[in-house]
C-alpha positions as CSV (number, residue, x, y, z in Angstrom):
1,X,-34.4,232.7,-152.5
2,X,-32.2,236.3,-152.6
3,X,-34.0,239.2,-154.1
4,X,-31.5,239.2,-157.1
5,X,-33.1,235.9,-158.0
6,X,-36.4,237.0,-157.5
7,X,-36.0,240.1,-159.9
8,X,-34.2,237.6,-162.3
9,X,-37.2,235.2,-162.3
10,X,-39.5,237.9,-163.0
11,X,-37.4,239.3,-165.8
12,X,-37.0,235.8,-167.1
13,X,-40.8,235.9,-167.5
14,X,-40.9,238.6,-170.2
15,X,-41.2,238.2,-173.2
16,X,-38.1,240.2,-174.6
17,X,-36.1,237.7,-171.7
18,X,-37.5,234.6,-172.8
19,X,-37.0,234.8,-176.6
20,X,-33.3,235.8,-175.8
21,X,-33.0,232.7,-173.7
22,X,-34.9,230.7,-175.6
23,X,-33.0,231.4,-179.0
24,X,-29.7,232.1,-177.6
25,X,-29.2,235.2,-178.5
26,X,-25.0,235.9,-179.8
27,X,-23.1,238.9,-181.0
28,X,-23.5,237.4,-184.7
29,X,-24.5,240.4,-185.7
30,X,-20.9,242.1,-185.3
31,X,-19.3,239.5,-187.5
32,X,-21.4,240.8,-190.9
33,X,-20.1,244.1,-192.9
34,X,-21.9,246.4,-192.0
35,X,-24.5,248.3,-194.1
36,X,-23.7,251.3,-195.3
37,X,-26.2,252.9,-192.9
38,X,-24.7,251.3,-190.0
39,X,-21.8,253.0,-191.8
40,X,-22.6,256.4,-192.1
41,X,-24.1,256.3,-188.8
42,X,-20.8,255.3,-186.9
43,X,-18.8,258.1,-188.7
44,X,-21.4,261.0,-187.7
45,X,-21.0,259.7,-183.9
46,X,-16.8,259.9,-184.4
47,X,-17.7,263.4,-186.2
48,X,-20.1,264.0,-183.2
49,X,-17.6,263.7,-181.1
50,X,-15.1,265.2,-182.4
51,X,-16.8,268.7,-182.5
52,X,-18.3,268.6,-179.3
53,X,-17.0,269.6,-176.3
54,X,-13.5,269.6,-177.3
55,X,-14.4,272.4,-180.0
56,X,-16.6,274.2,-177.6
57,X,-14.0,274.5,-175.2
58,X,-11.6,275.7,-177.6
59,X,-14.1,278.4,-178.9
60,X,-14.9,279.4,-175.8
61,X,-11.3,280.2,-174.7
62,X,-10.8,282.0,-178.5
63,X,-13.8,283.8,-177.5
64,X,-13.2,284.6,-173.9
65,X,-9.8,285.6,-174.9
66,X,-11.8,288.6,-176.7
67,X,-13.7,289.2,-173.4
68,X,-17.2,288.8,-174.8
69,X,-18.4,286.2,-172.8
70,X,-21.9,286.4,-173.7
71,X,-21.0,285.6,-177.2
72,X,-18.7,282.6,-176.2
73,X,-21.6,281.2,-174.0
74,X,-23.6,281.3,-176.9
75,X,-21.1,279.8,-179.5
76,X,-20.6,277.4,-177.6
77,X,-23.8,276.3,-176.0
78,X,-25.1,276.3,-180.0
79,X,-22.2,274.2,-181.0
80,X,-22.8,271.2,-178.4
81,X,-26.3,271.4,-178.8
82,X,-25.7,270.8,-182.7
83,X,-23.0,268.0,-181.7
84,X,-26.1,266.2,-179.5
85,X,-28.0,266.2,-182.6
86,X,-25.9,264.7,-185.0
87,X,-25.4,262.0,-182.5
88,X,-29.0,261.8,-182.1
89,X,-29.0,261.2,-185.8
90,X,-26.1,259.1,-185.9
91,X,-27.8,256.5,-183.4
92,X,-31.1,256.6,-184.8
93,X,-29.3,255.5,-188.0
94,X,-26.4,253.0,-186.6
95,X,-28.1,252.1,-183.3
96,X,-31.3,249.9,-184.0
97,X,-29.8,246.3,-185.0
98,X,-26.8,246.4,-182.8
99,X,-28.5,247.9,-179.8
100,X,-30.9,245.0,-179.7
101,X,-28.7,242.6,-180.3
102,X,-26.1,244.3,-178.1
103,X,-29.0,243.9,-175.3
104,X,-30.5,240.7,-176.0
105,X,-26.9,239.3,-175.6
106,X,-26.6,241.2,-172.1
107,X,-30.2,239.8,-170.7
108,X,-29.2,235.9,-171.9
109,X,-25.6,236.1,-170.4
110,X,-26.9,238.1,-167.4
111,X,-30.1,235.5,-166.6
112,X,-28.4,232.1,-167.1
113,X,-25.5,233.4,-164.8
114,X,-28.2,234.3,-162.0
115,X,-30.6,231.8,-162.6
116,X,-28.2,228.8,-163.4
117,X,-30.6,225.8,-164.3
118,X,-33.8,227.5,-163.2
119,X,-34.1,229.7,-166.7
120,X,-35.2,226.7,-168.6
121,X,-38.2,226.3,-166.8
């Protein structure tokens, strides 16, 4: 038996693994509207990304432009720092329910391709 098998099996013992398997976990959960958490979520990540790096790097050539590079460093170390955090926010709201179903999909597709028949034992 190859060692990718073996780590499969021994996946396909836990319990996360097994209840994917078992219920065959799908993507169903992409087909619903979502909720308008899931909502507000996925715009603060777009919003996320939108001011961060691009917008640092933009303040930091206005900025170095003035030759105060302490200040631009600053700017625009503070401004991708406050970027991360909305996105932290924006996948603590939005992330939850399609990250797990996201993953249980990925560990059922994953197993029964390694494992073939042997996952139903």
């Amino acid at each position: 038996m190859s060692i990718v098998k073996k780590i499969a099996l021994y996946f396909a013992r836990k319990e996360f693994c097994r209840k994917a398997i078992a219920e065959q976990a799908g993507l169903s959960i992409f087909k619903r509207k979502p909720s308008f958490r899931i909502t507000i979520g996925l715009v603060l990540i777009a919003f996320s990304y939108v001011i961060g790096l691009p917008t640092a790097i933009i303040l930091s050539i206005i900025v170095a432009a003035h030759s105060d590079a302490i200040t631009a460093t600053i700017a625009a170390s503070l401004l991708y720092g406050i970027s991360w955090l909305i996105f932290m926010v924006a996948m603590y709201l939005a992330g939850p329910e399609y990250g797990k179903a996201l993953s249980r999909w990925a560990v059922r597709v994953i197993l029964e391709k390694i494992l073939k028949d042997e996952e139903k034992t």
